[in-house]
ZADO-1210 file (C-alpha; in nm, 4 decimals, padded with zeros to 6 digits):
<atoms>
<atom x="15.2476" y="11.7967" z="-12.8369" code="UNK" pos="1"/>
<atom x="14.9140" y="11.6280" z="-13.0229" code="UNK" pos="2"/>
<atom x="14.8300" y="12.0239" z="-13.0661" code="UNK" pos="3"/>
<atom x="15.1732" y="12.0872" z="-13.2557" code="UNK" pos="4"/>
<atom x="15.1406" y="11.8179" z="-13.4801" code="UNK" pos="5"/>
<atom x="14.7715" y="11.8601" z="-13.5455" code="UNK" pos="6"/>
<atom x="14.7270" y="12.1171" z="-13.8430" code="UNK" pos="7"/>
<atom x="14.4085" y="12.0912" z="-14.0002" code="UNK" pos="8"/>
<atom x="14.4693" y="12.3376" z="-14.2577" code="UNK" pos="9"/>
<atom x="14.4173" y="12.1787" z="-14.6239" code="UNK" pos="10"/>
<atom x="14.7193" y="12.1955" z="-14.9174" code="UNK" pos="11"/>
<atom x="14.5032" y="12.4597" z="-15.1143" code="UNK" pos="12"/>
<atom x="14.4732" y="12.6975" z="-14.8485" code="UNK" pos="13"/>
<atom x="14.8079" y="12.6587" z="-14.7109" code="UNK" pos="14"/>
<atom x="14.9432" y="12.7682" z="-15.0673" code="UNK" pos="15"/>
<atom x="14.7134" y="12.9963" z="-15.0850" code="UNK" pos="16"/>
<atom x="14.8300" y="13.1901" z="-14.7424" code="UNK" pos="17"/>
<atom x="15.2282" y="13.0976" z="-14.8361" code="UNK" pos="18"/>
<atom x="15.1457" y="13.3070" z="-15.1338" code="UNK" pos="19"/>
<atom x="14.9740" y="13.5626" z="-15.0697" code="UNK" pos="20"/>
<atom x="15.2381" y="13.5811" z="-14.7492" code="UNK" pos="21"/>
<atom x="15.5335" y="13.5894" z="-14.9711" code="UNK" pos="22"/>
<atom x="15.4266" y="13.8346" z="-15.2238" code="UNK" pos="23"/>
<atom x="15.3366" y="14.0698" z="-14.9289" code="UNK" pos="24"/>
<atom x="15.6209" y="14.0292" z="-14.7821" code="UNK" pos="25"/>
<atom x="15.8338" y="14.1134" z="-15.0796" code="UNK" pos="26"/>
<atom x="15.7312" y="14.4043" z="-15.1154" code="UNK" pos="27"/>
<atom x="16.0929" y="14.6332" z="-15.0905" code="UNK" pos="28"/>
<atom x="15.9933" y="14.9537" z="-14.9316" code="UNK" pos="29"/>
<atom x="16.3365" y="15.0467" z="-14.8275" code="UNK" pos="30"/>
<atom x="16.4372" y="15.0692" z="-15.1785" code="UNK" pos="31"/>
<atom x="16.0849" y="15.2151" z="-15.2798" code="UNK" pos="32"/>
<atom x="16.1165" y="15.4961" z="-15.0328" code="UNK" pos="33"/>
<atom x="16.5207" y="15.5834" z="-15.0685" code="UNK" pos="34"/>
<atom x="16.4409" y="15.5986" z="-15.4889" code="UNK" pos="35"/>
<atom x="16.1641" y="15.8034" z="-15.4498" code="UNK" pos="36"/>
<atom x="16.3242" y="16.0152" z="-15.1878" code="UNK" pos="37"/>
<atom x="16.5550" y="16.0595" z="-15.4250" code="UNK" pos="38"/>
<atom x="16.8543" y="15.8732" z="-15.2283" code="UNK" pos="39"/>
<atom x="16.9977" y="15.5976" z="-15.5252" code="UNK" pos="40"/>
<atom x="16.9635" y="15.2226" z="-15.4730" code="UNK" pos="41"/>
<atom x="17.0089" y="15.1734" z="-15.0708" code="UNK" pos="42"/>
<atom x="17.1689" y="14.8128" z="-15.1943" code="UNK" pos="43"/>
<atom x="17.4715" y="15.0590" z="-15.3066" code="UNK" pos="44"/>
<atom x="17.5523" y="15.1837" z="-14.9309" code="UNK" pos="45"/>
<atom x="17.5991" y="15.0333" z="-14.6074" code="UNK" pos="46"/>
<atom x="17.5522" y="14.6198" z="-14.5758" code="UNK" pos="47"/>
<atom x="17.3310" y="14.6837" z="-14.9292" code="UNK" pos="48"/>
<atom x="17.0583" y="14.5273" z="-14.8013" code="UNK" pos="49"/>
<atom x="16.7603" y="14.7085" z="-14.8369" code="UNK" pos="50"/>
<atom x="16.5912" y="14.7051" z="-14.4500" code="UNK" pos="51"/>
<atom x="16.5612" y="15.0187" z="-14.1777" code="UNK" pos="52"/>
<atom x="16.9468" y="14.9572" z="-14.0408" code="UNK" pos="53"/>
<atom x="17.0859" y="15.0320" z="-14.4131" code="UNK" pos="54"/>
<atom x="16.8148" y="15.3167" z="-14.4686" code="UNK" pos="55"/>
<atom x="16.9966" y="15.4849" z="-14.1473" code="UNK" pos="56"/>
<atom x="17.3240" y="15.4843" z="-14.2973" code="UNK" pos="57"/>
<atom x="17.2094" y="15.7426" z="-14.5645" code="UNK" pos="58"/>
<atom x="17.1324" y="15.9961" z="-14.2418" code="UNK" pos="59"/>
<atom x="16.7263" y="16.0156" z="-14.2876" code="UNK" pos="60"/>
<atom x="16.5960" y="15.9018" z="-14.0256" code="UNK" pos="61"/>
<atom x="16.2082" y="15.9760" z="-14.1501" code="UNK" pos="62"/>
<atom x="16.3053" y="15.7425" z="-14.3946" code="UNK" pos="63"/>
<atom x="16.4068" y="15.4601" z="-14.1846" code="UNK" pos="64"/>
<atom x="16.1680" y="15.4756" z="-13.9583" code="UNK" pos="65"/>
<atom x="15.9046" y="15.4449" z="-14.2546" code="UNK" pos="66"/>
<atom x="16.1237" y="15.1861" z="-14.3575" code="UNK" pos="67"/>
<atom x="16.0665" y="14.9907" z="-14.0229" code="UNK" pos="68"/>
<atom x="15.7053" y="15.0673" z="-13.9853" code="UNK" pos="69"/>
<atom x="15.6141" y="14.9897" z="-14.3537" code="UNK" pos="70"/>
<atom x="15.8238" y="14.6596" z="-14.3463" code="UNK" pos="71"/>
<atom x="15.6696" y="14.5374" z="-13.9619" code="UNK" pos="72"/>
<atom x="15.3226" y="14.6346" z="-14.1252" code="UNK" pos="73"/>
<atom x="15.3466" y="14.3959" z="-14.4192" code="UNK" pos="74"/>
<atom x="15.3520" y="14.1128" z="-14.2215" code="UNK" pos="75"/>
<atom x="15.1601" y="14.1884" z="-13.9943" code="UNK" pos="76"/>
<atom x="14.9007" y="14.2425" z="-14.2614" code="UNK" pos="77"/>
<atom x="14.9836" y="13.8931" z="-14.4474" code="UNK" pos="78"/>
<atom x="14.8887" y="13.7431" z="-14.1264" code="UNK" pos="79"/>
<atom x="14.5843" y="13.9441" z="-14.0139" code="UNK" pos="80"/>
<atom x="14.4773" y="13.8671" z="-14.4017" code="UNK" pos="81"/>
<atom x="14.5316" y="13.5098" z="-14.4131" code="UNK" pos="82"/>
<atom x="14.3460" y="13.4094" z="-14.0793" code="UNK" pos="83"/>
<atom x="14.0522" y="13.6537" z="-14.1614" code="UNK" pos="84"/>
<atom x="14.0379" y="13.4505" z="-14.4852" code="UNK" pos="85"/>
<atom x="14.1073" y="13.1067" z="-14.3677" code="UNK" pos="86"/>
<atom x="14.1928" y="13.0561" z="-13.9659" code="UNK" pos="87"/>
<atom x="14.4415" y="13.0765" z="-13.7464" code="UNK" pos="88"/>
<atom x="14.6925" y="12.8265" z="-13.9208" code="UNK" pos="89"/>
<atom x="14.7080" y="13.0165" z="-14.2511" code="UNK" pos="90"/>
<atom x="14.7758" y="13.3447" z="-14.0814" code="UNK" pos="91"/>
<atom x="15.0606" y="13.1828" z="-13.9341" code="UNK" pos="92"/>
<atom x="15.1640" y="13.0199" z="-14.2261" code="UNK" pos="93"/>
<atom x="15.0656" y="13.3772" z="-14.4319" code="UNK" pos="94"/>
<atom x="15.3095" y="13.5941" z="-14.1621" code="UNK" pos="95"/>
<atom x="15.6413" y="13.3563" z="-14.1868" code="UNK" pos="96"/>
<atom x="15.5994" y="13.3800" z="-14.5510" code="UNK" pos="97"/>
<atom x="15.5688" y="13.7731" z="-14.5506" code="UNK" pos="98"/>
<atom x="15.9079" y="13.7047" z="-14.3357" code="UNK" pos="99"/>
<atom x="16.0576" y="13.4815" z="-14.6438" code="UNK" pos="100"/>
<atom x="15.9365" y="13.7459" z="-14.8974" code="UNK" pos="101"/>
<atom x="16.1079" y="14.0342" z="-14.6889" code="UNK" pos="102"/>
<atom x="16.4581" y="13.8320" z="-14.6774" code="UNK" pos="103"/>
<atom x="16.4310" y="13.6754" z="-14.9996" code="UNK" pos="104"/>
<atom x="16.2056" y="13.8596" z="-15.2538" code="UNK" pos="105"/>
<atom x="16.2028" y="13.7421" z="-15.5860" code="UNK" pos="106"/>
<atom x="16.1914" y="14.0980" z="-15.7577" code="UNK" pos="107"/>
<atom x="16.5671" y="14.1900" z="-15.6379" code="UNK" pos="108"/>
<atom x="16.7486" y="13.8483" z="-15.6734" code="UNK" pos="109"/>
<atom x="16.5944" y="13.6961" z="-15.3869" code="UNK" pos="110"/>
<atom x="16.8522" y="13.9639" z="-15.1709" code="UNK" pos="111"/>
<atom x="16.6335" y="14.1455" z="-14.9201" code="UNK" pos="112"/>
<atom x="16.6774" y="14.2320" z="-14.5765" code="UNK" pos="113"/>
<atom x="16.7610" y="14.0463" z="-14.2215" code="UNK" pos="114"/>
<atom x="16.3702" y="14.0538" z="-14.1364" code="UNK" pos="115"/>
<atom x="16.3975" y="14.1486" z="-13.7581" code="UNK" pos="116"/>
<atom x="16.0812" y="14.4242" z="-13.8569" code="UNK" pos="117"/>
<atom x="15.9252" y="14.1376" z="-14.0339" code="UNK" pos="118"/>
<atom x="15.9556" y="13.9185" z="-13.7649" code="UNK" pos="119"/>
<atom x="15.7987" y="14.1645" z="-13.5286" code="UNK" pos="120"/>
<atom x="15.5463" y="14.2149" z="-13.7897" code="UNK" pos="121"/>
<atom x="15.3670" y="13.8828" z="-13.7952" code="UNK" pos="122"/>
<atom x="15.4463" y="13.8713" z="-13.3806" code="UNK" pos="123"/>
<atom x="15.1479" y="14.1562" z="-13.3907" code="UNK" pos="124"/>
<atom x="14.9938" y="13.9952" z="-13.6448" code="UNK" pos="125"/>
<atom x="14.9467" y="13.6502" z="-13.4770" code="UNK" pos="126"/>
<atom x="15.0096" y="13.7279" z="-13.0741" code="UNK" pos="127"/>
<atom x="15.0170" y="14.0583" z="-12.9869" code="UNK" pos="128"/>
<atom x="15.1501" y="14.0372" z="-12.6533" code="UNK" pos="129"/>
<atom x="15.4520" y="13.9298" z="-12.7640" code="UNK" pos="130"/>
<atom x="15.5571" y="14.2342" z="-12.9397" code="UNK" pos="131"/>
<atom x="15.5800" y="14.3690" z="-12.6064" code="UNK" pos="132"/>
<atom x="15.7673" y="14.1155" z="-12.4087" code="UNK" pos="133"/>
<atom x="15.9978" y="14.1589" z="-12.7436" code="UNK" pos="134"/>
<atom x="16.0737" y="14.5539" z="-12.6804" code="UNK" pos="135"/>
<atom x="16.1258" y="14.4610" z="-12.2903" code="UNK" pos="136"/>
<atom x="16.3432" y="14.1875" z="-12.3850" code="UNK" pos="137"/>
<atom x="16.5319" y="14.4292" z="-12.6451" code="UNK" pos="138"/>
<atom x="16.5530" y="14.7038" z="-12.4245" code="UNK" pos="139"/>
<atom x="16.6833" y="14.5105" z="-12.0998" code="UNK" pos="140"/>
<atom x="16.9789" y="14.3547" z="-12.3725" code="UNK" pos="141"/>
<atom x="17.0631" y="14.6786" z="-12.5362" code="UNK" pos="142"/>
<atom x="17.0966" y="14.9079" z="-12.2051" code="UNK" pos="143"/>
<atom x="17.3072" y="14.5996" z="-12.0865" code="UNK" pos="144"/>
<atom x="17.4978" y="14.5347" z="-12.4100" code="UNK" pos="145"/>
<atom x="17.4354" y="14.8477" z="-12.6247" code="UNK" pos="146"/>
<atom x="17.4019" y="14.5841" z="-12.9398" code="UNK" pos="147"/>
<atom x="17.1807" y="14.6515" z="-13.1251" code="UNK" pos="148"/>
<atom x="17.2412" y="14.3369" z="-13.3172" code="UNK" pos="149"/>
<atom x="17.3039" y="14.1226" z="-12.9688" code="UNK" pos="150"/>
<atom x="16.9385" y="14.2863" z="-12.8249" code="UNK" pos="151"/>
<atom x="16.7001" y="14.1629" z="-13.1176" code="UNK" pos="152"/>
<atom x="16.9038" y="13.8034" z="-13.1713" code="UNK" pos="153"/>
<atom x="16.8406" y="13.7640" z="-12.7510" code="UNK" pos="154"/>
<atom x="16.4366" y="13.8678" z="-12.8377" code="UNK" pos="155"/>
<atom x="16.4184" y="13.6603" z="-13.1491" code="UNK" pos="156"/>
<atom x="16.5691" y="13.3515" z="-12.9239" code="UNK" pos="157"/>
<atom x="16.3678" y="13.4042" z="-12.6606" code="UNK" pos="158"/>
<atom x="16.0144" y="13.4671" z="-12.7709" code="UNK" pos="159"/>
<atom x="15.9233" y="13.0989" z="-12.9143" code="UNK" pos="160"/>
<atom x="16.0442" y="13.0031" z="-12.5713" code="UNK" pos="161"/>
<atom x="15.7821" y="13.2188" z="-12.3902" code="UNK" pos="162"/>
<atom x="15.4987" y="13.0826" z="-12.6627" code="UNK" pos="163"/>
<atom x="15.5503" y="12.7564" z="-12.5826" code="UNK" pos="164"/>
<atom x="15.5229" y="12.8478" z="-12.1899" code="UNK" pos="165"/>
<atom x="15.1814" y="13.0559" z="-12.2912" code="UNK" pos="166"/>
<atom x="15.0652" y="12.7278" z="-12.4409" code="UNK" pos="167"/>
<atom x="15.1171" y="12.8649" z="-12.8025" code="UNK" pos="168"/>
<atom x="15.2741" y="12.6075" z="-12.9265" code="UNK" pos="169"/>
<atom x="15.2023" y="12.6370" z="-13.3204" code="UNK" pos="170"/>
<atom x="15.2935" y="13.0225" z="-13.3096" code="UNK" pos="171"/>
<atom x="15.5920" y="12.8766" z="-13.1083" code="UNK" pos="172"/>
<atom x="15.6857" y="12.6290" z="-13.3778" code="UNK" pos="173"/>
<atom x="15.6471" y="12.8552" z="-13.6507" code="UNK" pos="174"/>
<atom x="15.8262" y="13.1699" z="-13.4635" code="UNK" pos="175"/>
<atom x="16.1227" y="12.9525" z="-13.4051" code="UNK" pos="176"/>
<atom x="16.1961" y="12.8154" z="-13.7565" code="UNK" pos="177"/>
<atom x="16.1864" y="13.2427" z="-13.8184" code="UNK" pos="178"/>
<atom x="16.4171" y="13.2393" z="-13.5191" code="UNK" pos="179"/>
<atom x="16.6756" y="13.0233" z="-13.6602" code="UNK" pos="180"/>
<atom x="16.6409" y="13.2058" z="-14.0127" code="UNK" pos="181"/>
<atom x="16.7390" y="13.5339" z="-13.8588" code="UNK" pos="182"/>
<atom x="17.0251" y="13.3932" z="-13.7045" code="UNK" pos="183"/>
<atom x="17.1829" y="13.3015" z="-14.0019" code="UNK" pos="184"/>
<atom x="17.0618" y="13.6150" z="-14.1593" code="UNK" pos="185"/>
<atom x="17.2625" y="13.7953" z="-13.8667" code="UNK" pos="186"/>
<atom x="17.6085" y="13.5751" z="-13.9438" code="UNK" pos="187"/>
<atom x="17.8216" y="13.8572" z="-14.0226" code="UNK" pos="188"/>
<atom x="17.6842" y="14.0173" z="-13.7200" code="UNK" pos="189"/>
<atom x="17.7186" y="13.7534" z="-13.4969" code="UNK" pos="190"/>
<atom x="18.0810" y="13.7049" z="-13.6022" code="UNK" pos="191"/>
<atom x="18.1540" y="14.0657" z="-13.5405" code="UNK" pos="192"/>
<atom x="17.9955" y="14.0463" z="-13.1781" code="UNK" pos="193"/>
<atom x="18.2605" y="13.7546" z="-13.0823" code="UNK" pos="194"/>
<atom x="18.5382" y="13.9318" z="-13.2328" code="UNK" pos="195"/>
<atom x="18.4389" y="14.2605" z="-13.0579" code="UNK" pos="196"/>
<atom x="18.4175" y="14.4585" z="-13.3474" code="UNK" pos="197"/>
<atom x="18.0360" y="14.5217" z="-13.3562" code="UNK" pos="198"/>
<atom x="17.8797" y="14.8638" z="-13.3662" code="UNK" pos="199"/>
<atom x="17.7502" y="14.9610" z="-13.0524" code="UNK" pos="200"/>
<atom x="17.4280" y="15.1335" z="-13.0653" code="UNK" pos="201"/>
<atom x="17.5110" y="15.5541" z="-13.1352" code="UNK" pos="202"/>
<atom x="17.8586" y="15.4919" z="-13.2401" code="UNK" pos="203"/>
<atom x="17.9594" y="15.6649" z="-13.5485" code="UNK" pos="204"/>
<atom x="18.2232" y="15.4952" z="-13.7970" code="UNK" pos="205"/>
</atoms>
């Protein structure tokens, strides 16, 4: 517990990483890709927000799968960046504001995306393991479930639990706060899933 409460990272830097984080992180490159692909505005289609899922709905899958790359990579960059610079705590801080910029980024109205690949993102960025005990996780829900939605709100849930267990408790602290934004990001999903009118993963319509 004294190691959770015991940042030692100064104002300056901390602004410093939350910046450079959220401007990262803001980046849109699911609208950046669909314009120049020639596609329109991907906030016109789908859910209209602009990550991977919504990229799919215009049938290119290159295209969403850049999306999801590009979009994991950002964070996972504002994180690698910030503790290079200054430590461990500003990466942290650096990766969850990569996550803010992706959900909220200040160039489209502060309407982005539901940050799942963002979340993953600064996972790599900070404790790599843990991207891989999220695809298990992921997998073992969605072969169960065949959510797609269901499989990455189970992950996001249960990673800052197996930080804390790993003695990570920081990148638990700070992984869980992202936890409980992607929740609410996922609402409208999460209603769906107790109504049981989700899409299931390879269902068209």
């Amino acid at each position: 517990m004294n190691e959770l409460l015991n940042w030692q990272i100064t104002l300056p830097v901390a602004a410093g990483a939350l910046i450079l984080g959220y401007l990262l992180g803001s980046i849109p490159f699911g609208l950046i890709l669909t314009r120049s692909a020639g596609l329109g505005d991907i906030r016109s289609i789908g859910s209209g927000n602009i990550g991977a899922t919504n990229v799919l709905r215009t049938g290119n899958k290159e295209l969403a799968a850049a999306t999801l790359l590009l979009d994991a990579l950002k964070a996972t960059a504002a994180a690698l960046i910030g503790w290079y610079l200054f430590g461990e705590e500003a990466g942290l801080l650096a990766g969850f504001a990569a996550f803010l910029g992706h959900l909220f980024p200040v160039w489209l109205g502060f309407k982005g995306g539901k940050g799942v690949a963002t979340y993953i993102g600064t996972l790599l960025g900070v404790s790599p393991l843990m991207v891989l005990v999220f695809a298990v996780i992921w997998l073992l829900v969605a072969k169960i479930s065949k959510y797609s939605s269901l499989s990455a709100l189970v992950a996001t849930l249960l990673i800052p639990v197996v930080l804390w267990f790993m003695n990570q408790p920081k990148v638990a602290l700070v992984m869980a706060l992202m936890t409980v934004i992607s929740w609410w990001k996922h609402e409208a999903n999460i209603r769906r899933l107790m109504a049981g009118t989700e899409s299931k993963i390879g269902q068209k319509g």
